[in-house]
ChimeraX commands (.cxc) that place a marker at each C-alpha (Angstrom):
marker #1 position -2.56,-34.65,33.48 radius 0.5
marker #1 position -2.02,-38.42,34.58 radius 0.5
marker #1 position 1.56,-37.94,34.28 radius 0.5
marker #1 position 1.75,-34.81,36.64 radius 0.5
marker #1 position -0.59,-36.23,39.15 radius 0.5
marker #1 position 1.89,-39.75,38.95 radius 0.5
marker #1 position 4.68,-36.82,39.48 radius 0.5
marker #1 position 3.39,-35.33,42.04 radius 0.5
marker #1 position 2.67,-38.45,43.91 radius 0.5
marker #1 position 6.77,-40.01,43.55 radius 0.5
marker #1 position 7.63,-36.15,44.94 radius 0.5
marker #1 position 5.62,-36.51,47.99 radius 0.5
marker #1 position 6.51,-39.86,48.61 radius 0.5
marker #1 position 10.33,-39.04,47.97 radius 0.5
marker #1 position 9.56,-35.91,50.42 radius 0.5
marker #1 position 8.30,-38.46,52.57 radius 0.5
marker #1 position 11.15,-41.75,52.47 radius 0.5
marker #1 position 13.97,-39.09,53.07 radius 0.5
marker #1 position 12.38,-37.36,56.32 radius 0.5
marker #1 position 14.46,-39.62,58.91 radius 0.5
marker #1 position 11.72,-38.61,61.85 radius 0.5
marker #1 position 8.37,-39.17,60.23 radius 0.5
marker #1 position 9.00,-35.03,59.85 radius 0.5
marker #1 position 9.22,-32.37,57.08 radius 0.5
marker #1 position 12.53,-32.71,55.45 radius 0.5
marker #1 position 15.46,-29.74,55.81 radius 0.5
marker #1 position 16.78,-29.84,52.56 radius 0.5
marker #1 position 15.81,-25.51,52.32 radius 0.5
marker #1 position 14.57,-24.64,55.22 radius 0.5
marker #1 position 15.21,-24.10,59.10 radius 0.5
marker #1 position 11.81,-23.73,60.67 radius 0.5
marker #1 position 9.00,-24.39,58.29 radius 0.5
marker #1 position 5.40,-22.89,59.44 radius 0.5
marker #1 position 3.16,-25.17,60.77 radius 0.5
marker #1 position -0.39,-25.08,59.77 radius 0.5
marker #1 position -1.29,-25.30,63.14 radius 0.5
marker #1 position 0.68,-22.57,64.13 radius 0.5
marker #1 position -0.82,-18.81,63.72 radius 0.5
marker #1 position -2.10,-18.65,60.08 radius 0.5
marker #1 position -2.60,-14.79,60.54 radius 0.5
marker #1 position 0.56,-14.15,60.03 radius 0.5
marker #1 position 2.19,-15.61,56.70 radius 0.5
marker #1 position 0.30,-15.22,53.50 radius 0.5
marker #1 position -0.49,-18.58,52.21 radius 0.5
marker #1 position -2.21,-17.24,48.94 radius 0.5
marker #1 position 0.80,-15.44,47.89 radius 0.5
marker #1 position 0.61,-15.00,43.98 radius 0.5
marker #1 position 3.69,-16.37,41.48 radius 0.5
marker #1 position 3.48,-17.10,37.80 radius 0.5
marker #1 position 4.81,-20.10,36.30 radius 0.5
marker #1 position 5.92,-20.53,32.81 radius 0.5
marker #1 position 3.35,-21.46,30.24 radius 0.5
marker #1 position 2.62,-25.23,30.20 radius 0.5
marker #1 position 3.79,-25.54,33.70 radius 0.5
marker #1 position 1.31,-26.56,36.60 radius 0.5
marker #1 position 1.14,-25.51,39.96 radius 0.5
marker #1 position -0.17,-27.38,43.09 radius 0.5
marker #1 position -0.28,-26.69,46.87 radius 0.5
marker #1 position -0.29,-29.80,48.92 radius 0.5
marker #1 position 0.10,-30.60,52.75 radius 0.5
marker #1 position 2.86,-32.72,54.31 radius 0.5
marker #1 position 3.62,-33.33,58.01 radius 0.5
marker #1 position 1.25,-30.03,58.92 radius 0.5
marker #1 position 3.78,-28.13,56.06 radius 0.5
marker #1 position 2.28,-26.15,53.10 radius 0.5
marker #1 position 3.92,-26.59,49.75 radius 0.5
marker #1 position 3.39,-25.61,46.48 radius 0.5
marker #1 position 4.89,-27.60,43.74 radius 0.5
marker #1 position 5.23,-26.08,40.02 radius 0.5
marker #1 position 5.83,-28.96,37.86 radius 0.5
marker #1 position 7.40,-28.88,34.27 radius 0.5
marker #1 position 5.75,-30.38,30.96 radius 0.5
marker #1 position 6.13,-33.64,30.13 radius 0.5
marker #1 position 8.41,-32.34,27.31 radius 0.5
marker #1 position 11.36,-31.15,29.90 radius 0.5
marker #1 position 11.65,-34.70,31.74 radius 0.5
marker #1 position 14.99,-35.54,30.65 radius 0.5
marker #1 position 16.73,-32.44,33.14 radius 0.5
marker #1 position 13.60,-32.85,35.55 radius 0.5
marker #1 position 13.40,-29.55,36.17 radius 0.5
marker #1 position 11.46,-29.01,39.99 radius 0.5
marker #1 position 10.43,-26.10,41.93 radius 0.5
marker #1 position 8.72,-25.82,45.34 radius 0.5
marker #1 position 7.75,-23.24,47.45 radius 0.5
marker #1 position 7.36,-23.31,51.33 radius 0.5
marker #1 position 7.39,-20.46,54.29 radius 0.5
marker #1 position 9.17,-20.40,57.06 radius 0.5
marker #1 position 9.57,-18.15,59.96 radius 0.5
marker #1 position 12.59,-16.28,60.43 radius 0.5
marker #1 position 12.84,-15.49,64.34 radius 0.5
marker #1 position 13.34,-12.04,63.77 radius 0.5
marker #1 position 16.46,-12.49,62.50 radius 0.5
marker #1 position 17.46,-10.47,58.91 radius 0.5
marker #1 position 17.86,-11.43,55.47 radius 0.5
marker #1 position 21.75,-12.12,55.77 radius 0.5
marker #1 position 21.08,-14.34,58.87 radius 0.5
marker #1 position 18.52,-15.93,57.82 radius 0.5
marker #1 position 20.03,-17.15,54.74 radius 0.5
marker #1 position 23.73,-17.80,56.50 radius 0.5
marker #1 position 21.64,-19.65,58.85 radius 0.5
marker #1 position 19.88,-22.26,55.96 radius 0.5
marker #1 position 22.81,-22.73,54.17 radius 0.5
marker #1 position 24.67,-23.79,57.39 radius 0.5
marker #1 position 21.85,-26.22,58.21 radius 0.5
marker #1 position 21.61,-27.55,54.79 radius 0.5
marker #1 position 25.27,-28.41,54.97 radius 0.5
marker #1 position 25.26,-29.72,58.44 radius 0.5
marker #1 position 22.20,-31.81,57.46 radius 0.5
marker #1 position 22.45,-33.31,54.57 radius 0.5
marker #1 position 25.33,-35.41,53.10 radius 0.5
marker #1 position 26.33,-34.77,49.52 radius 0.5
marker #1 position 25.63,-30.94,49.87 radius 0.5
marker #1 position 28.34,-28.55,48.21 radius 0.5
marker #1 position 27.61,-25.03,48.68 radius 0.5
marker #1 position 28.57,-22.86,45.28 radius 0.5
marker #1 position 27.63,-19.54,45.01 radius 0.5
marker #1 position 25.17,-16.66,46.88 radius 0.5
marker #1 position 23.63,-12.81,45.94 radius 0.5
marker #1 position 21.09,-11.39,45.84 radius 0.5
marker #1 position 17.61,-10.57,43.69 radius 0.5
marker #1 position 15.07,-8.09,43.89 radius 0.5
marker #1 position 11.16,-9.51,43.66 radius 0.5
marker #1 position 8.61,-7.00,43.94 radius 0.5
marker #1 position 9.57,-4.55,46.67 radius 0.5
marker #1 position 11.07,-7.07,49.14 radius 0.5
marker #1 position 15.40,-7.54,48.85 radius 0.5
marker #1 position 15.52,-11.37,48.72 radius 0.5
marker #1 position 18.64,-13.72,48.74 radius 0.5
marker #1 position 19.63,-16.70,46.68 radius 0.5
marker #1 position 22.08,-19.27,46.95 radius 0.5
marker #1 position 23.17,-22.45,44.08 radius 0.5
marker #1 position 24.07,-25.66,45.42 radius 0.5
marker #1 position 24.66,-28.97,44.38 radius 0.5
marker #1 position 23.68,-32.00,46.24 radius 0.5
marker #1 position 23.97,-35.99,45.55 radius 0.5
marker #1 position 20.77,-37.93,46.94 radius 0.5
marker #1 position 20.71,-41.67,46.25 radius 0.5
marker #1 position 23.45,-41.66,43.68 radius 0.5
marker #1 position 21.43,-38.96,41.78 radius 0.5
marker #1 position 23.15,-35.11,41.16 radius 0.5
marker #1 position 20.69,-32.20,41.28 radius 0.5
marker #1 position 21.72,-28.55,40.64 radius 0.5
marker #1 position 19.69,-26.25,42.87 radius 0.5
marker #1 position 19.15,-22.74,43.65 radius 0.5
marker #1 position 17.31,-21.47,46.70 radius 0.5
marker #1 position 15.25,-18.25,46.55 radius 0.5
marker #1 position 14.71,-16.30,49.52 radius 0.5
marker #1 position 12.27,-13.96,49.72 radius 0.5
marker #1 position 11.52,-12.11,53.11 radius 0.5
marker #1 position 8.05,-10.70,53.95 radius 0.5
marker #1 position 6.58,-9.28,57.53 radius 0.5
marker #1 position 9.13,-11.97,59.25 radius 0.5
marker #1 position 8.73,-14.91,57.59 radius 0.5
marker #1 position 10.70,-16.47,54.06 radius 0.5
marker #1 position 9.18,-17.33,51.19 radius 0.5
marker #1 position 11.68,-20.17,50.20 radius 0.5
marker #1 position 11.80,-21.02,46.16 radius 0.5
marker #1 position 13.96,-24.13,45.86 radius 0.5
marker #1 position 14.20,-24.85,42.14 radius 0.5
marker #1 position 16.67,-27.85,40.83 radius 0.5
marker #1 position 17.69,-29.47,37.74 radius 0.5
marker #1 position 19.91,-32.78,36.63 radius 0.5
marker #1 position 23.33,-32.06,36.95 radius 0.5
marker #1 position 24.78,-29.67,34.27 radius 0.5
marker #1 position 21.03,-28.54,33.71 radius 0.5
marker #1 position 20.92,-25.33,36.04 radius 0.5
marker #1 position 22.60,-23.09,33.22 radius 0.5
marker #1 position 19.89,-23.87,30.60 radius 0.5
marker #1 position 16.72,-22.98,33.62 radius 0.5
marker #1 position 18.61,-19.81,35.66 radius 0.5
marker #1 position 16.84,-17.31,33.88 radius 0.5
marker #1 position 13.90,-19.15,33.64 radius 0.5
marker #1 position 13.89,-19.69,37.53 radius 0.5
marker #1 position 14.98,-15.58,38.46 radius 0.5
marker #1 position 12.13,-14.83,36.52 radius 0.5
marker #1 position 9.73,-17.11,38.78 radius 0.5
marker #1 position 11.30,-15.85,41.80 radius 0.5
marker #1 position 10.46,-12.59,40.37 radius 0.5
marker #1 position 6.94,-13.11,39.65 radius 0.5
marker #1 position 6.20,-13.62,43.31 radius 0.5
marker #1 position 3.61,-11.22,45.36 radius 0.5
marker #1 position 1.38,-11.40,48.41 radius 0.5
marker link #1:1,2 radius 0.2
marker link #1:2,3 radius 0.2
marker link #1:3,4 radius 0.2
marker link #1:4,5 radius 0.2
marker link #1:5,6 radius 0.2
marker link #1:6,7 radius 0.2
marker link #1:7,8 radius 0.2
marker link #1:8,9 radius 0.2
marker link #1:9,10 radius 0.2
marker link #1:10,11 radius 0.2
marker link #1:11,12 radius 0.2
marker link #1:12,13 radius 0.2
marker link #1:13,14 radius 0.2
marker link #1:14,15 radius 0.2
marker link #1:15,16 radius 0.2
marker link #1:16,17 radius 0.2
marker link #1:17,18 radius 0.2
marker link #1:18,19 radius 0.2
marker link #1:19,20 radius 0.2
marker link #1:20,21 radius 0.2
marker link #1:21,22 radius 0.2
marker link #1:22,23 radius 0.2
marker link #1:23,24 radius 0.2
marker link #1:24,25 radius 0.2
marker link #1:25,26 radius 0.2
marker link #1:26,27 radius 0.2
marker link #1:27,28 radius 0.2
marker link #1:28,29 radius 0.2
marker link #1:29,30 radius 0.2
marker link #1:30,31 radius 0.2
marker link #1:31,32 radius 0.2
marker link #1:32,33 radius 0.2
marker link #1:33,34 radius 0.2
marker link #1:34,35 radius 0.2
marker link #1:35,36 radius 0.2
marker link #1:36,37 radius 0.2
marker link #1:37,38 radius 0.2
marker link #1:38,39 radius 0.2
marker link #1:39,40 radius 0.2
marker link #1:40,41 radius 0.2
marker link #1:41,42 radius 0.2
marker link #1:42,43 radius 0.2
marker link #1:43,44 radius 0.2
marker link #1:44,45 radius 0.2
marker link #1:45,46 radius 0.2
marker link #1:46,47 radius 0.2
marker link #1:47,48 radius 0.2
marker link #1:48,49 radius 0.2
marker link #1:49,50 radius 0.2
marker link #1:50,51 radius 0.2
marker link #1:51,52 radius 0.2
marker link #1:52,53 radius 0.2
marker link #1:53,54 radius 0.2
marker link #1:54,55 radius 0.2
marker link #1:55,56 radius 0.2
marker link #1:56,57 radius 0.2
marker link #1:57,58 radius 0.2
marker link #1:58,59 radius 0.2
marker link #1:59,60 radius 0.2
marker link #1:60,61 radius 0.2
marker link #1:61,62 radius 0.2
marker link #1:62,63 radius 0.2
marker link #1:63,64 radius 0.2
marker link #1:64,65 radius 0.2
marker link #1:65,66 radius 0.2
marker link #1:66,67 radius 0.2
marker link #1:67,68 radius 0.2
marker link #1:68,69 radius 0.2
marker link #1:69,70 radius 0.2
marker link #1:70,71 radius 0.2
marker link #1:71,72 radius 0.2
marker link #1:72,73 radius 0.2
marker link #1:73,74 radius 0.2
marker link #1:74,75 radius 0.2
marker link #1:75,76 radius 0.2
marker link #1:76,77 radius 0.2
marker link #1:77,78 radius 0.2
marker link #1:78,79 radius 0.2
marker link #1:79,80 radius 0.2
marker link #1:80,81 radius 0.2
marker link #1:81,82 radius 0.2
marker link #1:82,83 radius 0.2
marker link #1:83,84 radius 0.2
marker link #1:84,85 radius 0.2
marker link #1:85,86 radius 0.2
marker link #1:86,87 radius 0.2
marker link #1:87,88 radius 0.2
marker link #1:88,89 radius 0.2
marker link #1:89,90 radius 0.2
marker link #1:90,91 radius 0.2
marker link #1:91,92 radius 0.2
marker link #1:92,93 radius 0.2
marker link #1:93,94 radius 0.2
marker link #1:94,95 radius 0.2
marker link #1:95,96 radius 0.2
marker link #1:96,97 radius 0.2
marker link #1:97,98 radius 0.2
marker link #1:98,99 radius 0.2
marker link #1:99,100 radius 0.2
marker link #1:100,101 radius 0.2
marker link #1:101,102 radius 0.2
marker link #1:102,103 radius 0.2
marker link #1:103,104 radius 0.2
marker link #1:104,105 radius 0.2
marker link #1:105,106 radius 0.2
marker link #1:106,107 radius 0.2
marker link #1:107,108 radius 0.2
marker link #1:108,109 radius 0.2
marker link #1:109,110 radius 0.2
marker link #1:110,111 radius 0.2
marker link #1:111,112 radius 0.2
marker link #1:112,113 radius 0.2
marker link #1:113,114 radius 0.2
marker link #1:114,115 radius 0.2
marker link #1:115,116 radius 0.2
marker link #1:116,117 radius 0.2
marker link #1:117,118 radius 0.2
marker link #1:118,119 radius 0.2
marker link #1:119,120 radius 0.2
marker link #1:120,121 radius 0.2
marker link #1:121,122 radius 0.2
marker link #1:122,123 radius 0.2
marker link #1:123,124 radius 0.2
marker link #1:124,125 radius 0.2
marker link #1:125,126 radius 0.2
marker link #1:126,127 radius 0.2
marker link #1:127,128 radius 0.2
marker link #1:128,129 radius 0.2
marker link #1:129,130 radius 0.2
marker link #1:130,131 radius 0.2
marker link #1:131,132 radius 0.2
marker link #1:132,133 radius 0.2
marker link #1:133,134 radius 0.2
marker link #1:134,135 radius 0.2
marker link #1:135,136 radius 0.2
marker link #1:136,137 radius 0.2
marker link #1:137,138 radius 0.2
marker link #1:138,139 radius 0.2
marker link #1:139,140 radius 0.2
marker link #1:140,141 radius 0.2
marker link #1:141,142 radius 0.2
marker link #1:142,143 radius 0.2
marker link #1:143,144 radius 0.2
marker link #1:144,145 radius 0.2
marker link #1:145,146 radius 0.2
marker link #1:146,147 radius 0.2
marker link #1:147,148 radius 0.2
marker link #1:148,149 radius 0.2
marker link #1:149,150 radius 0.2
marker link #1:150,151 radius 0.2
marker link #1:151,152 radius 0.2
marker link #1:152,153 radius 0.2
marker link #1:153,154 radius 0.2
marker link #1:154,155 radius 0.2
marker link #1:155,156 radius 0.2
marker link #1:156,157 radius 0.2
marker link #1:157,158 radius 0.2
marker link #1:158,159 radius 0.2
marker link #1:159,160 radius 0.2
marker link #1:160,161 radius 0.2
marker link #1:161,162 radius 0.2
marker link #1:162,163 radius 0.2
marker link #1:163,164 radius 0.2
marker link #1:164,165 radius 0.2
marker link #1:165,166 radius 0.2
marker link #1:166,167 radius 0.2
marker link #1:167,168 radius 0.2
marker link #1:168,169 radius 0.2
marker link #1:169,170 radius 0.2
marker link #1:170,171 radius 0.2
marker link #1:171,172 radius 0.2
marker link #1:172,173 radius 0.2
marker link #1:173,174 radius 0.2
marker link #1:174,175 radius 0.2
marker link #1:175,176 radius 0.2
marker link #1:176,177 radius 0.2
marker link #1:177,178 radius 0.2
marker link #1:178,179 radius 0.2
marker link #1:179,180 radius 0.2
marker link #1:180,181 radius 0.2
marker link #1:181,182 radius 0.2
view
């Protein structure tokens, strides 16, 4: 439990050091709900399963909700990572929506290579995923965004893993995705 509370710590902080403006970051998302900001609205105690031995953890950052599920100890060599944030979609659709994130993601980020996009079904709700990889302080991650739209705003899923990793955790992550409900 140590371990995953030091983990949690180095992600916030990292979350932290790479916002440029004292802000939330952009790696997955284009407008992230404020706390502040009508609450009504998105449903912050959406349900999703994680995999046994995996722990989940909601934190706040910059006025941003995120929950973090965090791998065992066991799968630290591939640092597998998943967190979950909302955003609001401006009444713009799935397709845009995602088009949208994956432009911004590319535009503002360096290292970003965009790979492959389809789609999923979760629950009742058509969601949206796209793989990327992306090189942050000399480090390759393999990612896969999740995006999951309810009543106007995205539930965004980014999951990653060390480069060549993603293969071994795709399932693994589809089936999170698919786990979610509100």
């Amino acid at each position: 439990m140590k371990r995953q509370s030091f983990y949690l710590f180095i992600i916030s902080f990292t979350i932290l050091l790479s916002c440029k403006d004292g802000k939330a970051p952009a790696d997955n998302v284009t407008n992230p709900v404020s706390l502040s900001e009508n609450q009504q609205n998105p449903n912050f105690n959406y349900k999703i399963e994680p995999p046994k031995g995996w722990v989940m953890h909601d934190t706040t950052l910059q006025d941003i909700k995120y929950r973090f599920i965090l791998a065992p100890d066991s799968l630290d060599y591939e640092r597998p990572r998943i967190n979950i944030i909302i955003a609001s979609m401006q009444g713009s659709g799935i397709d845009d929506f995602t088009t949208r994130n994956m432009n911004n993601l590319k535009a503002n980020m360096e290292g970003i290579i965009l790979l492959e996009r389809g789609t999923i079904n979760v629950s009742s709700f058509n969601a949206q995923w796209f793989t990327y990889t992306k090189e942050q302080n000399g480090v390759v991650r393999d990612m896969i965004n999740y995006i999951i739209p309810v009543r106007g705003f995205a539930y965004m899923i980014t999951c990653g893993t060390n480069k060549g990793s993603m293969e071994k955790y795709r399932l693994l992550f589809d089936e999170i995705a698919r786990s979610f409900r509100v």
